[in-house]
ROKELO-481271 format. One record per residue (C-alpha): residue in three letters; residue number from 1; x, y, z. Coordinates in nm, 3 decimals. Each point is the difference from the previous one (the first is absolute). Layout:
N
+-----+-----+---------+---------+---------+
|   r |   k |       x |       y |       z |
+-----+-----+---------+---------+---------+
| ALA | NUM |       X |       Y |       Z |
...
+-----+-----+---------+---------+---------+
% end
This chain:
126
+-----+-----+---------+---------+---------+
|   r |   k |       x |       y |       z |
+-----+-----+---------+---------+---------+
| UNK |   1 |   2.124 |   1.055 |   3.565 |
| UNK |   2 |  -0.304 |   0.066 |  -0.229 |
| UNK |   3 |  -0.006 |  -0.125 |  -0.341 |
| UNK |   4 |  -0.181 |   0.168 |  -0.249 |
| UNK |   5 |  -0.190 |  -0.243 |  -0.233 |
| UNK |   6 |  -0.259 |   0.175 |  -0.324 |
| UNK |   7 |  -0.131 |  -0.149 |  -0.277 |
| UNK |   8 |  -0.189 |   0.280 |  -0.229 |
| UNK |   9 |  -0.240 |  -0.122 |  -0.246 |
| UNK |  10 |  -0.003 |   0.174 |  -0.344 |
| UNK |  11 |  -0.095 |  -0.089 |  -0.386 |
| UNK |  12 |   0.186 |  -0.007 |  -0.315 |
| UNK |  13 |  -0.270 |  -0.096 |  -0.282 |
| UNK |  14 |  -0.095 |  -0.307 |   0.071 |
| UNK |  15 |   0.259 |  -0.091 |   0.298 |
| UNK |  16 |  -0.079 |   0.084 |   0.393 |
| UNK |  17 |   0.365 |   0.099 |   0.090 |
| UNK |  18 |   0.057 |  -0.055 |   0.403 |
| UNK |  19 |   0.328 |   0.143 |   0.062 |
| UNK |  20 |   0.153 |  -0.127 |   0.328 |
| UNK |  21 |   0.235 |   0.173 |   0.188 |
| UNK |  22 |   0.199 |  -0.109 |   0.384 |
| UNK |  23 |   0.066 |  -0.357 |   0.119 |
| UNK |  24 |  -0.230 |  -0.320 |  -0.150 |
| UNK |  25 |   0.047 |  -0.259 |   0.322 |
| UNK |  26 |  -0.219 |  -0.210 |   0.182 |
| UNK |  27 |  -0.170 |   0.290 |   0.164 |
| UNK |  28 |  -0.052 |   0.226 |  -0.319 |
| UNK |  29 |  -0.057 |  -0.248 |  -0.268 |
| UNK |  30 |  -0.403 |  -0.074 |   0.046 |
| UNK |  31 |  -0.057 |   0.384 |  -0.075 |
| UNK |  32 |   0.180 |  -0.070 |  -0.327 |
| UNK |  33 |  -0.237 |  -0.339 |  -0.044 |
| UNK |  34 |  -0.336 |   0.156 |   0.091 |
| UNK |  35 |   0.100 |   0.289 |  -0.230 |
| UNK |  36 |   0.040 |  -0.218 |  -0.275 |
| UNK |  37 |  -0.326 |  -0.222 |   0.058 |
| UNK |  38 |  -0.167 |   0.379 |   0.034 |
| UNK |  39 |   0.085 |   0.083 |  -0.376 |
| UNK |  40 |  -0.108 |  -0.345 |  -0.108 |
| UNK |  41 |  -0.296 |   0.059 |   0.162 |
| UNK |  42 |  -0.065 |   0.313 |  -0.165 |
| UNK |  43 |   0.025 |  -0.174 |  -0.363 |
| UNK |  44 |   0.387 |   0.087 |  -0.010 |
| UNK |  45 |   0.212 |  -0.291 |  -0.206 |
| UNK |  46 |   0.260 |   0.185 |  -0.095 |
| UNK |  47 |   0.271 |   0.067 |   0.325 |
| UNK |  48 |   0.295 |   0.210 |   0.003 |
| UNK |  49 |   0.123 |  -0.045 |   0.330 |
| UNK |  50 |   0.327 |   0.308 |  -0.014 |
| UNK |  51 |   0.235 |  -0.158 |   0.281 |
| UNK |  52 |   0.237 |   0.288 |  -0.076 |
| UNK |  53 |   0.027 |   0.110 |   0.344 |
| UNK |  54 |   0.002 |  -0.302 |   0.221 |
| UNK |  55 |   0.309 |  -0.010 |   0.176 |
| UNK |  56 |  -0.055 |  -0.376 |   0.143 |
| UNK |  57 |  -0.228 |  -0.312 |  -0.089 |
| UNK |  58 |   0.015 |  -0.307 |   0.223 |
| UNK |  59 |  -0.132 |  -0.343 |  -0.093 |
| UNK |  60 |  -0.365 |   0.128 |   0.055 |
| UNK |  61 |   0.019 |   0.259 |  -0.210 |
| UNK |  62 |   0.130 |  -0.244 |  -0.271 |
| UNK |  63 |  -0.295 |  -0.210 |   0.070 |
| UNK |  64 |  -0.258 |   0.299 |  -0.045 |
| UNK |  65 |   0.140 |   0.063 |  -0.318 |
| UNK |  66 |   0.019 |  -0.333 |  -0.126 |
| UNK |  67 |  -0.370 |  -0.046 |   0.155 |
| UNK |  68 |  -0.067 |   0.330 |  -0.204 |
| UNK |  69 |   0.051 |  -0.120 |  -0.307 |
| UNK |  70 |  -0.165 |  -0.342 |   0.050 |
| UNK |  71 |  -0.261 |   0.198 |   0.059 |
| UNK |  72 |  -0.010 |   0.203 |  -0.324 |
| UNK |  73 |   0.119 |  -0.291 |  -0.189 |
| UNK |  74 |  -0.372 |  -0.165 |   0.153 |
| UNK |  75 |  -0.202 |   0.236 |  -0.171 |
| UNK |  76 |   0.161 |   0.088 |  -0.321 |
| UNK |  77 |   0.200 |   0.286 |   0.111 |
| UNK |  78 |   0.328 |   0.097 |   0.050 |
| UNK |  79 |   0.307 |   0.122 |   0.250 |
| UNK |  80 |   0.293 |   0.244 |  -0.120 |
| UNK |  81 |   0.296 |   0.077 |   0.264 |
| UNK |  82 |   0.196 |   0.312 |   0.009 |
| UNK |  83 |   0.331 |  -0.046 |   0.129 |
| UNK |  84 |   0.232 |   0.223 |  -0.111 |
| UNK |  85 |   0.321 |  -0.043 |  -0.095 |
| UNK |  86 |   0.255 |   0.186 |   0.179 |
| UNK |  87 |   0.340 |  -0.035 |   0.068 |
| UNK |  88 |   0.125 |  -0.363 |   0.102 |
| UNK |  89 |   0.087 |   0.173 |   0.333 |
| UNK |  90 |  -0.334 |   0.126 |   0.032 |
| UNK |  91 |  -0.255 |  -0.192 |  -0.203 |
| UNK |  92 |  -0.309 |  -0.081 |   0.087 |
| UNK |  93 |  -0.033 |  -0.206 |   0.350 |
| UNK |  94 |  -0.345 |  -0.171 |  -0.148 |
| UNK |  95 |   0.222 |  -0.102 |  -0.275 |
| UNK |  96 |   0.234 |  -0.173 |   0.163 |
| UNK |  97 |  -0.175 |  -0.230 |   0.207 |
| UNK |  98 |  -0.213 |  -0.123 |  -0.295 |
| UNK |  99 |   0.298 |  -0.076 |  -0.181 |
| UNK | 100 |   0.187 |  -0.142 |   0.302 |
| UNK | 101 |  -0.341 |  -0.226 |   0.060 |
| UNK | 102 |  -0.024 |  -0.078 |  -0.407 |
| UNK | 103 |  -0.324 |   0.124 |  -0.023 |
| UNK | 104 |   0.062 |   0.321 |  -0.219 |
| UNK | 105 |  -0.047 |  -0.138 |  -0.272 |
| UNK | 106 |  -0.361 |  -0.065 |   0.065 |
| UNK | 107 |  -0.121 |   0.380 |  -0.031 |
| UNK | 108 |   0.035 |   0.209 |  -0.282 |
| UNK | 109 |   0.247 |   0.259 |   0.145 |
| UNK | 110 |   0.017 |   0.381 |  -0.180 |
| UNK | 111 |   0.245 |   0.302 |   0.086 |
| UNK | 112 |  -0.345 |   0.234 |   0.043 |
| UNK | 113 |  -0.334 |   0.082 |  -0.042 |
| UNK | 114 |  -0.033 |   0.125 |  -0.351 |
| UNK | 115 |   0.204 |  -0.340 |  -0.047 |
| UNK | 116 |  -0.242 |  -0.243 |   0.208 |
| UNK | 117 |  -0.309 |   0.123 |  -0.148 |
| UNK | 118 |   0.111 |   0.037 |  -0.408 |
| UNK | 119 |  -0.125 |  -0.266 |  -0.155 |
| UNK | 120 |   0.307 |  -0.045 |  -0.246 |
| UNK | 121 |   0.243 |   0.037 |   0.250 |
| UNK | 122 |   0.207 |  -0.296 |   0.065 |
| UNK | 123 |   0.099 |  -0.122 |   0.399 |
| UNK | 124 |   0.356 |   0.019 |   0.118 |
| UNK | 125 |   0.132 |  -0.352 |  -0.022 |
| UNK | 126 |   0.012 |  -0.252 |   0.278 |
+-----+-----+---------+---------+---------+
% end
């Protein structure tokens, strides 16, 4: 079985958007990590990192994202989530494991893009 795994860089003003798509495990994660350490490099603070299509995250994803935005955090920058809201059925996988590990309420989590990178809007809560 062959999963597919993309991150696709973009911009939004001043945000690099990498939106993520497939399975974030042990053997997918450092693409995510060396993506993110690529936009810092190029000057990019600002991270919108659109998990909207991730379909599973194990414990090393969780600790690229957490490393993500200890990173940011480091240099004066920030890290937005998207993780949409769905159903309770169906919500986002990336969701629930960072609630069911208590770490959600570390990121700033938004429905969407236009959300993550308006300056005035507010995160979902924790």
């Amino acid at each position: 079985m062959v999963v597919t795994f993309t991150v696709t860089d973009g911009e939004q003003g001043a945000w690099a958007v990498l939106r993520v798509s497939g399975e974030l495990d042990l053997m997918t994660s450092p693409v995510l990590r060396q993506r993110v350490h690529d936009a810092v490099a190029d000057g990019r603070h600002s991270v919108v990192l659109d998990l909207s299509d991730v379909w599973f995250c194990d414990s090393s994803g969780v600790g690229v994202l957490i490393g993500a935005r200890r990173l940011l955090r480091s240099c004066g920058g920030e890290l937005r989530l998207i993780l949409p809201a769905r159903g309770a059925a169906d919500g986002s996988h990336v969701n629930k494991v960072l609630g069911a590990l208590g770490v959600r309420r570390l990121f700033d989590i938004h429905p969407d893009v236009p959300s993550a990178v308006d300056e005035d809007a507010r995160p979902l809560s924790a």
